[in-house]
C-alpha positions in Angstrom: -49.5 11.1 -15.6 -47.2 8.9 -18.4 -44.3 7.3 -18.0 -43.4 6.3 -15.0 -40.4 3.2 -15.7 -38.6 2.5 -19.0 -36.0 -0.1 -20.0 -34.2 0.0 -22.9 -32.5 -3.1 -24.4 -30.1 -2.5 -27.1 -29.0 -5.1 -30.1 -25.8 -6.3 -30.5 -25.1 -3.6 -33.4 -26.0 -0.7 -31.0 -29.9 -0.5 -32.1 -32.5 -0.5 -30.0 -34.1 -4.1 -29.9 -36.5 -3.3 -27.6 -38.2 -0.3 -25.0 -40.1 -1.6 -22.4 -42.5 1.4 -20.7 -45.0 1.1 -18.0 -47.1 4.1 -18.1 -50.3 5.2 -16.0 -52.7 7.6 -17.0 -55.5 7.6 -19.5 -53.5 7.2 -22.6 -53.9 4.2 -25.0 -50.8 2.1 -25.5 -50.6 3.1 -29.2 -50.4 6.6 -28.3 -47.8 6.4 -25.4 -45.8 4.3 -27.5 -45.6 6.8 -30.3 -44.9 9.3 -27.7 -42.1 7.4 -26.9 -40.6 7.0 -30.3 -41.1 10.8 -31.1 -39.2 11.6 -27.5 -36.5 9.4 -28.7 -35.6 10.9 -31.9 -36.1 14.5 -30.6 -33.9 13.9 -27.8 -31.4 11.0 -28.8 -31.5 11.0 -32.7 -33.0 7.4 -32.3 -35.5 6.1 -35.2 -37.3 3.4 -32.9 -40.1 1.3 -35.0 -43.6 1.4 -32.6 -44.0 -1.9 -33.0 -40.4 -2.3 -30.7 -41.7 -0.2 -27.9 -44.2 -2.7 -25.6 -46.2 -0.5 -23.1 -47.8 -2.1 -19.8 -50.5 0.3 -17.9 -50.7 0.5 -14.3 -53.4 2.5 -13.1 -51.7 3.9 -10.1 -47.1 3.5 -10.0 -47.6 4.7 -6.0 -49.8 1.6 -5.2 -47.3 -0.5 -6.5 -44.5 0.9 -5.2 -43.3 2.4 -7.7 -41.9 6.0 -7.4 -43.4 8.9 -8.9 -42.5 12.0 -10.9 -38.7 12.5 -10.7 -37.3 15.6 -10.3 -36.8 17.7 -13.5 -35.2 20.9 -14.4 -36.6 24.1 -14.1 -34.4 26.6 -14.8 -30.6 27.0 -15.2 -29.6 30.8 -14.7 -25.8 32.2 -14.9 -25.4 35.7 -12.8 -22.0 37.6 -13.3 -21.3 40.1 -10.4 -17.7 41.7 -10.0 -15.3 39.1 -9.7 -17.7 36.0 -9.4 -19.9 34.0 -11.5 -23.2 32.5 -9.7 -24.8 29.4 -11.6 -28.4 29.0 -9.9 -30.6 25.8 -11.1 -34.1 25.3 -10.3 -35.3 21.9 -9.8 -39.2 20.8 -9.9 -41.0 17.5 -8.3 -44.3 18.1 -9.0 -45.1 21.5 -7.5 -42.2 21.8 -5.5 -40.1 23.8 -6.6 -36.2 23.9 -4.9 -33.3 26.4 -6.0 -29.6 25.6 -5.6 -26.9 28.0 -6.4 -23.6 27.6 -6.9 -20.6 30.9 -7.0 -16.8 30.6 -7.8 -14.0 33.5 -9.0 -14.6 34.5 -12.7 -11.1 33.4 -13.1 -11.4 29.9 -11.4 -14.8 29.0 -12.9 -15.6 26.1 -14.8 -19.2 26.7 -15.2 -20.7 23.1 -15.8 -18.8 22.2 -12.3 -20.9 25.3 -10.8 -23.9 23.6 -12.5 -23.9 20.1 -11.1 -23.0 22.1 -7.7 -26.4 24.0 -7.5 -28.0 21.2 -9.2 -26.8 18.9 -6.2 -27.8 21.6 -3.7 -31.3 22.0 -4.9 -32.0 18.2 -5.1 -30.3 17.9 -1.4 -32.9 20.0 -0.1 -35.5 18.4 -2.5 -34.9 15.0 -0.5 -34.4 16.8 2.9 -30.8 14.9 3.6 -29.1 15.6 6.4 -26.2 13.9 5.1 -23.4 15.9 3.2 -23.7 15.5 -0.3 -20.9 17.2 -2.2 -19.6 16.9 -6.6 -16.5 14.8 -6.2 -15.3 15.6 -10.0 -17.1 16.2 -13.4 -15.6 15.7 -16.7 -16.2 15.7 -20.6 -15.6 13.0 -22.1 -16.5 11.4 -26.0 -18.7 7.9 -26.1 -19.4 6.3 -29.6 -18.9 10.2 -31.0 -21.2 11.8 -28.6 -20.0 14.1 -26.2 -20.9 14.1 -22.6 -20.4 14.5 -19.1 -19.8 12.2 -16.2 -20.1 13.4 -12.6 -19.1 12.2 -9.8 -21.3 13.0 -6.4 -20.6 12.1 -2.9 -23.2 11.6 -0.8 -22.0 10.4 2.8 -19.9 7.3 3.6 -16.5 6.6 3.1 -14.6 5.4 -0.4 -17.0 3.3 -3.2 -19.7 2.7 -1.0 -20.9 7.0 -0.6 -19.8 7.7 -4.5 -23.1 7.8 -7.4 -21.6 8.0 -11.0 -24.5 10.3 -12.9 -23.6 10.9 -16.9 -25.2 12.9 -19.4 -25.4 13.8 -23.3 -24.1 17.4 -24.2 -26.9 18.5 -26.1 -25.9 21.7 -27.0 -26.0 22.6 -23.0 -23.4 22.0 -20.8 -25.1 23.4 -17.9 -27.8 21.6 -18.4 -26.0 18.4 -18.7 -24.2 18.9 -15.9 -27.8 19.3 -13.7 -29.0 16.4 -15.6 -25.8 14.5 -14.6 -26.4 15.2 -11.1 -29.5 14.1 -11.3 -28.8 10.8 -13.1 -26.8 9.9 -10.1 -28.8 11.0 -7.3 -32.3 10.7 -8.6 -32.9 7.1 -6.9 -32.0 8.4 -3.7 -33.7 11.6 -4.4 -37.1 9.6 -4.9 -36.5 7.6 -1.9 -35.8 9.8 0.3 -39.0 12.1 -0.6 -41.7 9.3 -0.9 
């Protein structure tokens, strides 16, 4: 149990103005919103005062239609063998666990592309599509100074309509970007899909 929605709002000088969490569980609101600001400067760098972070409690998200736990990442491994490279990324929803993997030539391989492949594999299974769901492009790119990655995942239908944009912030990781990318675009679907 915790969060289960968050919205943040930023100011007009790039500060955060405002977090807006709904959280279940047994938590007080003081707690989960210092939670919350000690997750946002581990994780972002962000120094968010409490009293900016406004928590609403829901005792169950499901009863109100709101989805539950989204998929997180479980485990990101990198296996060499003769001439390939295989990328294999785990990917929990509570206790499922789904594995995607992910191989290319040694000489071809871009290995955060072999990420967000296996990463889009596993969470394909994860939501049970039938549809084909396939990493259009991924690129590296600089935002405000922060490096990150954008990818680009089809999942069925033709032109704008079948195309989810997913980014993420290189923390060191570009593996694990690149899952977390993947999952950025196709988590909604993902959550739909398996509710």
């Amino acid at each position: 149990m915790g969060v289960v929605a968050a919205r943040v709002r930023p100011a007009a000088d790039g500060s955060v103005e405002e977090v807006e969490v709904l959280a279940e569980g047994s938590k007080a609101p003081a707690q989960v919103a210092a939670d919350v600001k000690s997750f946002l400067f581990a994780r972002f760098g962000l120094s968010v005062d409490p009293a900016r972070i406004r928590v609403a409690r829901v005792q169950e998200a499901r009863a109100m239609g709101i989805p539950g736990i989204r998929a997180q990442v479980a485990r990101i491994g990198v296996h060499r063998r003769s001439g390939d490279v295989e990328v294999e990324v785990g990917l929990r929803r509570g206790p499922d666990l789904r594995v995607g993997r992910a191989s290319a030539p040694r000489a071809r391989t871009f290995l955060p592309r072999l990420a967000a492949e296996a990463a889009l594999e596993a969470a394909r299974a994860a939501a049970g599509a039938d549809e084909s769901w396939a990493v259009e492009d991924i690129t590296r790119l600089e935002l405000a100074g922060i490096p990150a990655l954008v990818v680009a995942v089809r999942c069925g239908g033709e032109g704008r309509k079948g195309l989810l944009l997913g980014t993420s912030v290189i923390d060191g990781d570009e593996l694990e970007a690149a899952t977390r990318a993947v999952l950025d675009a196709v988590n909604r679907r993902l959550v739909r899909k398996v509710e």
